[in-house]
C-alpha positions as a LaTeX table, in Angstrom:
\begin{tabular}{lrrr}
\hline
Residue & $x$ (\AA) & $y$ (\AA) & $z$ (\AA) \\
\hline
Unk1 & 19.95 & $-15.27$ & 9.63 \\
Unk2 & 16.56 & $-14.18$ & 10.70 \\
Unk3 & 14.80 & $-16.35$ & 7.89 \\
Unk4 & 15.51 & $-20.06$ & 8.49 \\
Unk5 & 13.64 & $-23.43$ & 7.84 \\
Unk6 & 11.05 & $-24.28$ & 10.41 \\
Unk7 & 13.16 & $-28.08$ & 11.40 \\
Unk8 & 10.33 & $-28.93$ & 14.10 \\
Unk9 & 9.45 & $-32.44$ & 13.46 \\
Unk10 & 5.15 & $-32.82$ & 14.34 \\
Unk11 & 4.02 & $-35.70$ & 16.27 \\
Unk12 & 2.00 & $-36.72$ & 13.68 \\
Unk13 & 4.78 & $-36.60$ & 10.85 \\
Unk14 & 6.14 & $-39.81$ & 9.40 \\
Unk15 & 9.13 & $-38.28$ & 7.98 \\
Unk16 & 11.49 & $-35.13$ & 9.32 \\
Unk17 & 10.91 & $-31.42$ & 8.79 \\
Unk18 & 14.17 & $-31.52$ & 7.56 \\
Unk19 & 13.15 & $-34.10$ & 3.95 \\
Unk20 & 9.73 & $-32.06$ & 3.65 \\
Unk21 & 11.73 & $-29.06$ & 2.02 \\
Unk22 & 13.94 & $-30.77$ & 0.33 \\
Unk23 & 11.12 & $-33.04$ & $-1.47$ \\
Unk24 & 9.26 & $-29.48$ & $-1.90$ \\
Unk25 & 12.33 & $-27.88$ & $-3.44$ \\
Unk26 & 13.09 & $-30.87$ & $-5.61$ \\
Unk27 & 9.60 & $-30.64$ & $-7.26$ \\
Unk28 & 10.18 & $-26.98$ & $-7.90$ \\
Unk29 & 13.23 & $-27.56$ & $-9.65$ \\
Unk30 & 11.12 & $-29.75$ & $-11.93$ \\
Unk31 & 8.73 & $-27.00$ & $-12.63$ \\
Unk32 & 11.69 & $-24.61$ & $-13.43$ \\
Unk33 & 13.69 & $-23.31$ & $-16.58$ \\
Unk34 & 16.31 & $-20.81$ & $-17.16$ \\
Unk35 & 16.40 & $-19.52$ & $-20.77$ \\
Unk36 & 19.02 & $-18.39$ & $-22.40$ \\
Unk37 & 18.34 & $-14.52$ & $-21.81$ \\
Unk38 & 18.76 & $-15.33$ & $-17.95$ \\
Unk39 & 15.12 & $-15.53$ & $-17.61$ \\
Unk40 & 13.49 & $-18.15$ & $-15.41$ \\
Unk41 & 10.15 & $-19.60$ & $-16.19$ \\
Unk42 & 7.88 & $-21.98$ & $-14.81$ \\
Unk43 & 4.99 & $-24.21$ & $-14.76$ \\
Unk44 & 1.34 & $-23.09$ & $-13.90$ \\
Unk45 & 1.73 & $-25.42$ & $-10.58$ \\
Unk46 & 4.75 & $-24.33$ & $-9.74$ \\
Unk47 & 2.68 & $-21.33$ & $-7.54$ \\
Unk48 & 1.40 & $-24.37$ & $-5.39$ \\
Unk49 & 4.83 & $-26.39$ & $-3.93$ \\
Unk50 & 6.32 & $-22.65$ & $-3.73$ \\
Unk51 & 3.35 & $-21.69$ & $-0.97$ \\
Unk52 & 3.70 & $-25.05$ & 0.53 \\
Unk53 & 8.03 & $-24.25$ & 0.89 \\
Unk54 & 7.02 & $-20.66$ & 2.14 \\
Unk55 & 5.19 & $-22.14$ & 4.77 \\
Unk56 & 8.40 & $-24.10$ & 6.00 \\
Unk57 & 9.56 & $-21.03$ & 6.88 \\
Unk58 & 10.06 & $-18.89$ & 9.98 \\
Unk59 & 11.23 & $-15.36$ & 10.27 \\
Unk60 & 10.16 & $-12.12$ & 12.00 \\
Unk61 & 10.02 & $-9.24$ & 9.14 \\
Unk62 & 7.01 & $-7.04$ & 9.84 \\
Unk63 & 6.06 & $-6.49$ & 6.12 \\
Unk64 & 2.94 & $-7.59$ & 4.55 \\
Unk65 & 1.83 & $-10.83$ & 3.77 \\
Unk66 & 1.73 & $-10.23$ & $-0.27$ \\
Unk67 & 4.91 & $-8.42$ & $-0.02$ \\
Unk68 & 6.79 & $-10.93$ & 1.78 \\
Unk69 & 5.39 & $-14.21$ & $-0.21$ \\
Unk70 & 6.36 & $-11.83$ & $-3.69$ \\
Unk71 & 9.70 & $-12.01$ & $-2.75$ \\
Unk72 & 9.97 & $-15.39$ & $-1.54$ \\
Unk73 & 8.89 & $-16.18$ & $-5.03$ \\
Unk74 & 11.85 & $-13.93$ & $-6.30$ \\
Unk75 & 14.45 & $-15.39$ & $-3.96$ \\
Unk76 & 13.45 & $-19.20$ & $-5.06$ \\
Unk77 & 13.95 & $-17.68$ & $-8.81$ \\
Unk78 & 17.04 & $-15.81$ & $-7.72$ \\
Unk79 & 18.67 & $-19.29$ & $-5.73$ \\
Unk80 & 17.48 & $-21.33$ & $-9.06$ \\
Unk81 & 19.49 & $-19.20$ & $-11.14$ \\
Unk82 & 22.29 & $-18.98$ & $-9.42$ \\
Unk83 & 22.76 & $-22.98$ & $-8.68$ \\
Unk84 & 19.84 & $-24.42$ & $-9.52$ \\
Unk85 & 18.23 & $-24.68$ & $-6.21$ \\
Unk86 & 21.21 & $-26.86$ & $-4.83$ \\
Unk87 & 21.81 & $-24.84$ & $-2.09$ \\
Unk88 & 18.46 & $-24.55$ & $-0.03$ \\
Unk89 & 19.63 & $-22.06$ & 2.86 \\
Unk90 & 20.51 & $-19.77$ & $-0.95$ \\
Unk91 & 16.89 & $-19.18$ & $-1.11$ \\
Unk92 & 16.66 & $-17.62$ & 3.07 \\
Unk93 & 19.67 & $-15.72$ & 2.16 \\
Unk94 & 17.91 & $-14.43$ & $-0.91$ \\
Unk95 & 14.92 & $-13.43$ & 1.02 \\
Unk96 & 16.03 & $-12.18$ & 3.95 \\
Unk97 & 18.19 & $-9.64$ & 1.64 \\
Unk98 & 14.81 & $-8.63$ & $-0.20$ \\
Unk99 & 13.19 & $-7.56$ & 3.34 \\
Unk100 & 15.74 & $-5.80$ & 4.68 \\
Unk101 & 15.94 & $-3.30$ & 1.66 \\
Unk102 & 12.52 & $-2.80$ & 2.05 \\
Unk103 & 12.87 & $-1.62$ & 5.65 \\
Unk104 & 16.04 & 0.04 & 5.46 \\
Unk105 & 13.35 & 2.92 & 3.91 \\
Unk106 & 10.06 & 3.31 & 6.30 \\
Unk107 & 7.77 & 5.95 & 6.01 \\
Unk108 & 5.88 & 7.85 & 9.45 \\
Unk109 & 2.35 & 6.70 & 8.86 \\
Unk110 & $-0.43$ & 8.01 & 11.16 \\
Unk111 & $-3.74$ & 5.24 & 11.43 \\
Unk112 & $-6.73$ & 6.86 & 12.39 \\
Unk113 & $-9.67$ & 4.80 & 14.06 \\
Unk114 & $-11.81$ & 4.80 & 17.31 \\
Unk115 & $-13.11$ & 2.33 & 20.44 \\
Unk116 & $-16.28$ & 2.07 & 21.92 \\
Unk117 & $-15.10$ & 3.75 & 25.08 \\
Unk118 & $-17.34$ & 6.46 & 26.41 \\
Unk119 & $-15.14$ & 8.01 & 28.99 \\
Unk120 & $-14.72$ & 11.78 & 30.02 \\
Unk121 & $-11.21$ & 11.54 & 31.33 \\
Unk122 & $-8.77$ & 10.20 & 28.24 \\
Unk123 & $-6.86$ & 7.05 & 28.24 \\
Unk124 & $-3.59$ & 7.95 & 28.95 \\
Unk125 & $-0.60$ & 7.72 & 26.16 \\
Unk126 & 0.76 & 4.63 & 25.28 \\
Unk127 & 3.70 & 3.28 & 23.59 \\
Unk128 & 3.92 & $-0.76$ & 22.31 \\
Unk129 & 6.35 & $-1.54$ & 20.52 \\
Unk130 & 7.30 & 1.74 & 19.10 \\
Unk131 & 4.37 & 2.45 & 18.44 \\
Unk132 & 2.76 & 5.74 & 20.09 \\
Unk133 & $-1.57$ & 5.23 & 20.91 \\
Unk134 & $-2.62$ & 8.97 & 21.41 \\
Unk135 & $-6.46$ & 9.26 & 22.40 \\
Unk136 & $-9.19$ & 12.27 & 21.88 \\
Unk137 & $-12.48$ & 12.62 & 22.32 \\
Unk138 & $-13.23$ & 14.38 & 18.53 \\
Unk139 & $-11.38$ & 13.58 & 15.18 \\
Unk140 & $-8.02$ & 15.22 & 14.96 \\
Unk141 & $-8.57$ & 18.18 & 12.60 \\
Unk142 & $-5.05$ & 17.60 & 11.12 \\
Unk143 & $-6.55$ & 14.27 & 9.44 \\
Unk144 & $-10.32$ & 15.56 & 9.25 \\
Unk145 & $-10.35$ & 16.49 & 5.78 \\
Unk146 & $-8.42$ & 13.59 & 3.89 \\
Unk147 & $-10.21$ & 11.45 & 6.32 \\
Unk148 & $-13.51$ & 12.43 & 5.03 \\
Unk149 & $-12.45$ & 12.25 & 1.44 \\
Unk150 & $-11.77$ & 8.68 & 1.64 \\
Unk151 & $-14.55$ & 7.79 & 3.20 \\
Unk152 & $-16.48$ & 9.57 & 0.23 \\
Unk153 & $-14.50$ & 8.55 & $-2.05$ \\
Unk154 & $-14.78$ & 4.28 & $-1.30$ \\
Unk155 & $-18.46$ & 4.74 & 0.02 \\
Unk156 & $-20.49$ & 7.25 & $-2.04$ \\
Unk157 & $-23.85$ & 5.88 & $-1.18$ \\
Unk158 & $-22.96$ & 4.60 & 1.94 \\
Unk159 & $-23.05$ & 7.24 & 5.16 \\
Unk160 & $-20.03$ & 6.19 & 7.15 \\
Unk161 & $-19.12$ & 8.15 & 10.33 \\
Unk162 & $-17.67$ & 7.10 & 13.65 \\
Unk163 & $-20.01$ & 6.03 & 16.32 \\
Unk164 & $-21.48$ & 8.96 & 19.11 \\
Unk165 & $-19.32$ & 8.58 & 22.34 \\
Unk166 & $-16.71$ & 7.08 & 21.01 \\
Unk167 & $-13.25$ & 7.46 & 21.76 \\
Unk168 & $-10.76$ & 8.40 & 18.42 \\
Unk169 & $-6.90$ & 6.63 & 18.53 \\
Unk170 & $-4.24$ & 8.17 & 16.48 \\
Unk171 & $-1.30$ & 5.16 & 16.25 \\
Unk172 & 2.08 & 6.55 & 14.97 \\
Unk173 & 3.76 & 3.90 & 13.11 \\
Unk174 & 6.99 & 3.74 & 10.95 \\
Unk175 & 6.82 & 1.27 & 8.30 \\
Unk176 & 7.91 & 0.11 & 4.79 \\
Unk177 & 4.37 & 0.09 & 3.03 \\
Unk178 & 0.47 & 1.19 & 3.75 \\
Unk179 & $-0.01$ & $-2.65$ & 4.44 \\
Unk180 & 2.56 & $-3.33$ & 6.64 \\
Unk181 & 1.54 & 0.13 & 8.08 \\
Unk182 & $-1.93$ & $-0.96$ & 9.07 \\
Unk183 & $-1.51$ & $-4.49$ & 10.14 \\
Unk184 & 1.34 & $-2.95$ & 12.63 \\
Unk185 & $-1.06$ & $-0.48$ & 13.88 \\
Unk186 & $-4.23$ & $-2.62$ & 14.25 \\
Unk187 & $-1.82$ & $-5.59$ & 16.00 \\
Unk188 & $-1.00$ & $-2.23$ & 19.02 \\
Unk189 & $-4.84$ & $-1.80$ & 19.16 \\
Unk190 & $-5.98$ & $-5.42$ & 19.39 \\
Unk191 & $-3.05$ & $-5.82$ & 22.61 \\
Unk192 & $-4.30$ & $-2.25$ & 23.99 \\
Unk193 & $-7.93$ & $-3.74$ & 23.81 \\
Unk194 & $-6.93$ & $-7.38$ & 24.92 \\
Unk195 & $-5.22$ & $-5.62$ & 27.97 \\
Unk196 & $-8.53$ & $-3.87$ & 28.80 \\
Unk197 & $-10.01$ & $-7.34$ & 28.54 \\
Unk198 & $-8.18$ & $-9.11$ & 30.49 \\
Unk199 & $-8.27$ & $-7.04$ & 34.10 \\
Unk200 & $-12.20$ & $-5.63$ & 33.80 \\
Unk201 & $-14.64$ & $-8.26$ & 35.58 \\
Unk202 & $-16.88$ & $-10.24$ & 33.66 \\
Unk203 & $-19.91$ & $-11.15$ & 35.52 \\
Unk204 & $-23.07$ & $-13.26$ & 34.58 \\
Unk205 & $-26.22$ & $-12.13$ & 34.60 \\
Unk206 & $-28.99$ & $-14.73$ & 35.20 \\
Unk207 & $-31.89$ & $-12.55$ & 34.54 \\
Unk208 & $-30.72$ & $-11.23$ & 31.21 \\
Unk209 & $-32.04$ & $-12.15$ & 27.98 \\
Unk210 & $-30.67$ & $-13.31$ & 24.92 \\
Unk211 & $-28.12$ & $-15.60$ & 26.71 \\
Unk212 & $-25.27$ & $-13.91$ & 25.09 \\
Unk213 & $-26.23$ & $-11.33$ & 27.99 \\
Unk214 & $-26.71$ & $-13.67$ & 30.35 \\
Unk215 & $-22.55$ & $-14.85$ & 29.68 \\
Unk216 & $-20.88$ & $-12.39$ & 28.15 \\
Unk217 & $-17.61$ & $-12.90$ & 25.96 \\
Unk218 & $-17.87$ & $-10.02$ & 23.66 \\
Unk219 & $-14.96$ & $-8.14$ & 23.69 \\
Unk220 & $-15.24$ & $-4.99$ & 26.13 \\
Unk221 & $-13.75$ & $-2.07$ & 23.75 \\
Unk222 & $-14.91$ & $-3.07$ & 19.82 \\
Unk223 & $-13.55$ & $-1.14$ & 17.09 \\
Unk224 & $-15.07$ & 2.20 & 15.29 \\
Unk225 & $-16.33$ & 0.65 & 11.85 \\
Unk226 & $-13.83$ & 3.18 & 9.71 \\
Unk227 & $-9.94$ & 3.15 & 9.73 \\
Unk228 & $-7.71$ & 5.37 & 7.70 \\
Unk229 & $-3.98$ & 5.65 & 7.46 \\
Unk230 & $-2.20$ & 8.95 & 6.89 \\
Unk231 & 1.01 & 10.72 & 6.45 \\
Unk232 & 2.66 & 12.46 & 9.31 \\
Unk233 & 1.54 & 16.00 & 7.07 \\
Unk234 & $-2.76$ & 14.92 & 7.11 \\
Unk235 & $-2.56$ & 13.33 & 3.59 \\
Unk236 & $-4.07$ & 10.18 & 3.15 \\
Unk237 & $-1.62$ & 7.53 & 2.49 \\
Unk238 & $-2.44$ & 6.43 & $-1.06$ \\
Unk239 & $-6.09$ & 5.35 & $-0.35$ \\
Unk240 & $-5.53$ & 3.51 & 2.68 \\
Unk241 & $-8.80$ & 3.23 & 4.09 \\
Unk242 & $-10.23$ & $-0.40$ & 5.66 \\
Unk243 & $-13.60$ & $-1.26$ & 7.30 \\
Unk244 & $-15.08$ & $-3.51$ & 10.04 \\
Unk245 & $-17.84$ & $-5.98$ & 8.79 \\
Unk246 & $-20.27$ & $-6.06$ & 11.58 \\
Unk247 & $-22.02$ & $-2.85$ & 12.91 \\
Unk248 & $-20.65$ & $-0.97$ & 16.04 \\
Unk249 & $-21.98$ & $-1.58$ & 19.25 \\
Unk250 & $-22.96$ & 1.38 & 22.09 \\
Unk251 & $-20.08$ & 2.89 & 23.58 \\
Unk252 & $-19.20$ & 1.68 & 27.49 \\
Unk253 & $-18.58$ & 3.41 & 30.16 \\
Unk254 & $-16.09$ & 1.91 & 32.77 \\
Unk255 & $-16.59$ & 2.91 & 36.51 \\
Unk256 & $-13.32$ & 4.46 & 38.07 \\
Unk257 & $-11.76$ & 4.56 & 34.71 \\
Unk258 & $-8.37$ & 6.71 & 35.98 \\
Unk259 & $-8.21$ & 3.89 & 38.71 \\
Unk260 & $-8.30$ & 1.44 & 35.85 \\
Unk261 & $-6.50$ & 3.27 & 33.32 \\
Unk262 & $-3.36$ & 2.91 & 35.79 \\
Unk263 & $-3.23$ & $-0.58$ & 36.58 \\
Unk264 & $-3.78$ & $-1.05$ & 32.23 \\
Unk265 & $-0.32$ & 0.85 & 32.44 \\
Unk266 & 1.26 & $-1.89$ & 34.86 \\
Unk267 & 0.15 & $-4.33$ & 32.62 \\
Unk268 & 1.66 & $-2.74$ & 29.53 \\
Unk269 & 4.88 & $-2.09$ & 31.50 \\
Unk270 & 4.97 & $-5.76$ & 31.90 \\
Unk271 & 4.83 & $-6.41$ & 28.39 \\
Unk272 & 7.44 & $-3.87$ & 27.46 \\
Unk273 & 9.71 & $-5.38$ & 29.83 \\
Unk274 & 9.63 & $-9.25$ & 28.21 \\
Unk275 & 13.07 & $-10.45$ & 26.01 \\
Unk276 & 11.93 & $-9.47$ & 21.88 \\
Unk277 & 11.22 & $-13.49$ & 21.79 \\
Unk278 & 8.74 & $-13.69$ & 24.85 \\
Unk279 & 7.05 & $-10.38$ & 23.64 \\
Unk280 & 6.15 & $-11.52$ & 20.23 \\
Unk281 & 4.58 & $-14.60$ & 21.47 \\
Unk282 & 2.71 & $-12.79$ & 24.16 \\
Unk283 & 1.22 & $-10.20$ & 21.15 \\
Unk284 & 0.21 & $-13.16$ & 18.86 \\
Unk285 & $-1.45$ & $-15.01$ & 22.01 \\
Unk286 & $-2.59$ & $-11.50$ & 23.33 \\
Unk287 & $-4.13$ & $-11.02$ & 19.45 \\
Unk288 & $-5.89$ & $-13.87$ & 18.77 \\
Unk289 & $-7.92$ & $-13.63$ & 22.15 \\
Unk290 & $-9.15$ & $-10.48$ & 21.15 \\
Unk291 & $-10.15$ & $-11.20$ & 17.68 \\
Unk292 & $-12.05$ & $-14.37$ & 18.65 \\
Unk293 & $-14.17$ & $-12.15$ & 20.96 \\
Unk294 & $-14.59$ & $-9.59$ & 17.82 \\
Unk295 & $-16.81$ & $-12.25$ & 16.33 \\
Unk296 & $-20.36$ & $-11.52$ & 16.22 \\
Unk297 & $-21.17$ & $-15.74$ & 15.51 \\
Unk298 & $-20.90$ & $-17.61$ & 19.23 \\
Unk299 & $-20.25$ & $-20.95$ & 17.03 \\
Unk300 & $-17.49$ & $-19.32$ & 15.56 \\
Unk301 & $-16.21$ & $-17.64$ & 18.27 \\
Unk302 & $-16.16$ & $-20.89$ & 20.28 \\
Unk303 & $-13.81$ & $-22.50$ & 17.32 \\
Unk304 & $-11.34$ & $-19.51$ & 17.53 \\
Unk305 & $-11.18$ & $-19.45$ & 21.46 \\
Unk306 & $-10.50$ & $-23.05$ & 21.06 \\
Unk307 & $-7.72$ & $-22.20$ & 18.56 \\
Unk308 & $-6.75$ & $-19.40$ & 20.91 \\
Unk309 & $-6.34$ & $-21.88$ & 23.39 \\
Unk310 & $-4.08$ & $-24.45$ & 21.54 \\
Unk311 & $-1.57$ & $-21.33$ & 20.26 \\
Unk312 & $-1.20$ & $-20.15$ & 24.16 \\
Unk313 & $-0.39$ & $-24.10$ & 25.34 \\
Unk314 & 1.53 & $-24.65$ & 21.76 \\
Unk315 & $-0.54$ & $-28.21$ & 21.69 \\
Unk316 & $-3.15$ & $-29.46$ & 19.73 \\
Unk317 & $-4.11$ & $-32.97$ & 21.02 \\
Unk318 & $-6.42$ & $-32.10$ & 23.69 \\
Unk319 & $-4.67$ & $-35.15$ & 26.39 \\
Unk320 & $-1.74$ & $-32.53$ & 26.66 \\
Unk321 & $-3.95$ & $-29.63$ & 26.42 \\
Unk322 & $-6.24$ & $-30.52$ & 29.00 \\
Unk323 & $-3.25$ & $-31.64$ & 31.11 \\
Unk324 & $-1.60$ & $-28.45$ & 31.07 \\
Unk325 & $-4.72$ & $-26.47$ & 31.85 \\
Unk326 & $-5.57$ & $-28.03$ & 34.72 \\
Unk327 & $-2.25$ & $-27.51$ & 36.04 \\
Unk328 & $-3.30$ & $-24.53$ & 37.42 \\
Unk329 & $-6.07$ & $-25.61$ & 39.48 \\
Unk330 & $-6.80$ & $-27.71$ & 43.26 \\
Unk331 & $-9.84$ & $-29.99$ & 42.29 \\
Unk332 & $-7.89$ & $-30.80$ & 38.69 \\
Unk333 & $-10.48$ & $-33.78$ & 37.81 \\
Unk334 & $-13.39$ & $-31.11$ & 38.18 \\
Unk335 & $-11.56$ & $-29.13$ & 35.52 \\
Unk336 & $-10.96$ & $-31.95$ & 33.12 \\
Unk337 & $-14.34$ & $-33.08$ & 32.99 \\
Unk338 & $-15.49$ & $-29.56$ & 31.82 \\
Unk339 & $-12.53$ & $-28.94$ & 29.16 \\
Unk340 & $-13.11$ & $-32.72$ & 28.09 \\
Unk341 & $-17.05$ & $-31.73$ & 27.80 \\
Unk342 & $-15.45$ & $-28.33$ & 25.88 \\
Unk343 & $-13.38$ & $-30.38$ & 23.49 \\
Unk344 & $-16.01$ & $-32.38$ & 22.49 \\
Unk345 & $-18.48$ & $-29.25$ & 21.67 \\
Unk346 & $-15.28$ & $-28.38$ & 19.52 \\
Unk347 & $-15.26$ & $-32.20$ & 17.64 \\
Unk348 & $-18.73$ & $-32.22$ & 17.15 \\
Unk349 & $-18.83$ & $-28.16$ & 15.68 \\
Unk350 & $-15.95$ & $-29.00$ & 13.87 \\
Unk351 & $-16.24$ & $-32.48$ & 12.60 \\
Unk352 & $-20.21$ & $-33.35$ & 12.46 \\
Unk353 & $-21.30$ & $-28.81$ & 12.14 \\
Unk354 & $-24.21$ & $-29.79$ & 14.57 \\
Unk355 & $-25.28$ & $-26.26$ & 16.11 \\
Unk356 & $-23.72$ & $-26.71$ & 20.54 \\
Unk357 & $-26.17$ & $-26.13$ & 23.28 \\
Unk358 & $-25.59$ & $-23.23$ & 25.75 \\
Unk359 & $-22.40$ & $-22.14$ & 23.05 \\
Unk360 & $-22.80$ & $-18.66$ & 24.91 \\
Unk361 & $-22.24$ & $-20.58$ & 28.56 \\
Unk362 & $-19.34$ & $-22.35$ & 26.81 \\
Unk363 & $-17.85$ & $-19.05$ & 25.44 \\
Unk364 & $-17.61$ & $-17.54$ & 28.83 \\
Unk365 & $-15.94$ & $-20.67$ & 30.50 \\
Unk366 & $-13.32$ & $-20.64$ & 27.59 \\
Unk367 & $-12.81$ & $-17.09$ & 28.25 \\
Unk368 & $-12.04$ & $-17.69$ & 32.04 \\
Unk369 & $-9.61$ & $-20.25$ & 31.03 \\
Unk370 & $-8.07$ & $-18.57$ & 28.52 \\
Unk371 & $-7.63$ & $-14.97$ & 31.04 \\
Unk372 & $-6.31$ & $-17.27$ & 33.49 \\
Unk373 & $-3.23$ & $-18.59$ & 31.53 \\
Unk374 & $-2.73$ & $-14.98$ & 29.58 \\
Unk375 & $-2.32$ & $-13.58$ & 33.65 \\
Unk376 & 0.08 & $-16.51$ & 34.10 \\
Unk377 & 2.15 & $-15.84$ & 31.06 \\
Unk378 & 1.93 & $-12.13$ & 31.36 \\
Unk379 & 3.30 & $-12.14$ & 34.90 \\
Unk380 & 5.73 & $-14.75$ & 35.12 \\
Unk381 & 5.79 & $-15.59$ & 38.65 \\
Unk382 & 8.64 & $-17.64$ & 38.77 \\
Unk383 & 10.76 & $-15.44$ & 36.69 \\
Unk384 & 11.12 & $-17.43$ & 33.30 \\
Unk385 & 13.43 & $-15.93$ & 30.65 \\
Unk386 & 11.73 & $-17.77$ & 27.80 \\
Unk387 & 8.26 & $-18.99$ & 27.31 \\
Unk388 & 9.06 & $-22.10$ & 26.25 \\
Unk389 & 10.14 & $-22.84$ & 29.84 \\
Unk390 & 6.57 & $-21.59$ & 30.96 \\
Unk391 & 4.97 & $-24.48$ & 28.39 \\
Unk392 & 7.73 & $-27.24$ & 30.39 \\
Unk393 & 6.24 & $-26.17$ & 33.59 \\
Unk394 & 3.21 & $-26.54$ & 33.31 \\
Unk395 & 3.44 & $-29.66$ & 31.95 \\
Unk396 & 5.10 & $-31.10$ & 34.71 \\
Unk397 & 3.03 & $-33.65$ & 36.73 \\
Unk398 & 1.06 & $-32.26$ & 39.83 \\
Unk399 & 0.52 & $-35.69$ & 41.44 \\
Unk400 & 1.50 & $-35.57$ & 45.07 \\
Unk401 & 2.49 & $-39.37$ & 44.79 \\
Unk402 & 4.43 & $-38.79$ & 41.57 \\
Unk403 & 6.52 & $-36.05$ & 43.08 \\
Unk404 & 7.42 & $-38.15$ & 45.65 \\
Unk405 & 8.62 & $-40.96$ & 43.93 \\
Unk406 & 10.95 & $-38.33$ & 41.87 \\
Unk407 & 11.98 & $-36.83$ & 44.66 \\
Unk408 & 13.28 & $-40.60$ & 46.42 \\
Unk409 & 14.48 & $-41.66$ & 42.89 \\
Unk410 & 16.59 & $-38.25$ & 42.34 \\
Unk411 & 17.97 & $-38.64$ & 45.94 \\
Unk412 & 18.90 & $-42.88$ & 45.31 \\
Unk413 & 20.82 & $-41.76$ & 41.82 \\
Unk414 & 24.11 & $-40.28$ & 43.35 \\
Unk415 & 24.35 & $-43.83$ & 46.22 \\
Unk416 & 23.45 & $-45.94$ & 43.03 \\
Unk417 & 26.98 & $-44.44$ & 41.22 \\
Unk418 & 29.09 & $-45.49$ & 44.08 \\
Unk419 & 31.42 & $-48.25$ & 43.55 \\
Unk420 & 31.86 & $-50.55$ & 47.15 \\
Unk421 & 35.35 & $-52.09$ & 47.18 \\
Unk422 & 36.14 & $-55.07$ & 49.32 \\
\hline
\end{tabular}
């Protein structure tokens, strides 16, 4: 099945993953009743240890988030009515079912939106995912008109227009609702724009002023502050229209763009080229980078680099974080000390909400860190199949002394099974 319980026991659990949903679906069969019409009903609470099962649960359906938790809901009453909840895997089965029906019928939906990229030669064509990025310099007239007519419509006395220099994306999407539609679409963008991020050079500027130009960790290509989704005929797609919080910021222009443009390509081929498994993980790693940089707050952009930085490693206790990080460099004690300095900034943001000095300095060193394991991963050097092989490897010691000993230990084992008889 491509639903099943999430069985991974945390370090800090007393008891198994495993006796977590069954105490969760116990309570639930407390808080349910099946009347005689064939009805089920339930207890106001019941909403509460139904979230808390849901989130004991792994799968990889691209629908959205309301959608999918709906029918989770539905599959818990469908498993309850058919054995009362005895059979936990009843309620996947249930689920997974639900999902598929919806996708078995996707609809061609068109997202409209732009990036502050000022450039006179186009981005070339992309594809991630199945999904098709197609760039133009003006509005495509096929979606002018509905376009317009949204933005009316949801913001009468508000004048909303995309930003002067800008460059307009059209991502082609099929999908099973609008919502699904636009989180697909938005996830190509933020790995198109990550990409970008990741192979432009980032250099400090000591004579700037505020210091957020002085160590820059905005992200490079921000999005247009209007998005609208559309049928594959121009239509709007039943009022789908979204919008960025902050204002936009002045368009960039990137020096030998067609130079740069290509090697974005090899990147992108390297993505496309992953197993399904090692692909989604580098898009959710790939994501989260990029939205951390989207915020405008440098306290709160240093708190989501920092989570950013415990989803790439898969750790949260900053011994094995820090350990794994500075893995990857010569003078590893150097390195400690400043990620030890970094995730105590974090603590004290986090756990005391005392305001960091130099948070912009601290952004930019997270973002080196970060782009340095996202090149790793990306590249695969030593030819990995999975990722989770990656996270083994770099947790391996890099202690001359400690290899050594491994190495005479491994090389003692096969003399030490020899039997001597006399």
């Amino acid at each position: 099945m491509k639903a099943q319980w999430d069985l991974t026991k945390q370090q800090s659990e007393t008891d198994n993953a495993d006796h977590s949903v069954k105490v969760l679906i116990g309570k639930i069969k407390t808080c349910l009743t099946l009347g005689n019409n064939g009805q089920v009903s339930s207890t106001l609470e019941t909403i509460f240890f139904v979230d808390a099962l849901f989130n004991k649960m792994i799968h990889n359906f691209n629908l959205d988030h309301d959608v999918l938790f709906r029918e989770f809901q539905l599959s818990v009453q469908n498993a309850f009515r058919a054995d009362g909840l005895a059979k936990p895997d009843e309620i996947l089965r249930n689920f997974e079912e639900m999902c598929k029906s919806h996708l078995k019928n996707k609809t061609n939906f068109i997202l409209i939106t732009s990036i502050s990229l000022n450039s006179n030669i186009l981005p070339k064509r992309r594809r991630l995912n199945g999904n098709i990025l197609n760039f133009s310099k003006n509005l495509p007239k096929k979606y002018l008109s509905s376009r317009q007519k949204l933005i009316e419509t949801h913001f009468p006395n508000e004048k909303l227009s995309s930003e002067n220099c800008y460059t307009f994306i059209s991502i082609s999407v099929k999908a099973a609702n609008v919502q699904s539609a636009y989180i697909e679409s938005m996830s190509a963008i933020d790995l198109y724009r990550s990409m970008w991020q990741l192979q432009l050079r980032k250099n400090m500027d000591f004579f700037a002023s505020p210091d957020s130009k002085k160590f820059p960790s905005d992200s490079i290509f921000q999005l247009g502050m209007v998005h609208t989704l559309h049928l594959s005929n121009g239509k709007s797609a039943w009022g789908g229209l979204w919008q960025e919080e902050k204002p936009s910021k002045i368009a960039v222009q990137i020096n030998d763009f067609d130079d740069a443009d290509k090697k974005l390509g090899k990147l992108l081929n390297l993505f496309n080229k992953k197993q399904p498994e090692y692909r989604k993980f580098l898009y959710s790693i790939f994501q989260s980078y990029i939205k951390a940089l989207d915020k405008p707050d440098h306290e709160f952009r240093f708190l989501k680099l920092w989570l950013t930085f415990e989803l790439i490693m898969n750790k949260d206790d900053a011994t094995s974080l820090i350990k794994m990080m500075s893995f990857f460099y010569r003078d590893s004690s150097i390195d400690k000390a400043v990620l030890q300095s970094l995730r105590k900034a974090r603590n004290i943001n986090v756990h005391v909400g005392d305001k960091q000095v130099n948070i912009e300095l601290k952004n930019f060193q997270m973002c080196s860190y970060i782009e340095h394991v996202l090149r790793f991963f990306l590249y695969n050097p030593f030819k990995f199949k999975k990722h989770h092989e990656l996270w083994d490897f770099i947790s391996s010691t890099t202690d001359v002394s400690a290899i050594d000993n491994q190495i005479k230990r491994l090389r003692l084992e096969p003399l030490a099974k020899l039997t001597v008889r006399v």
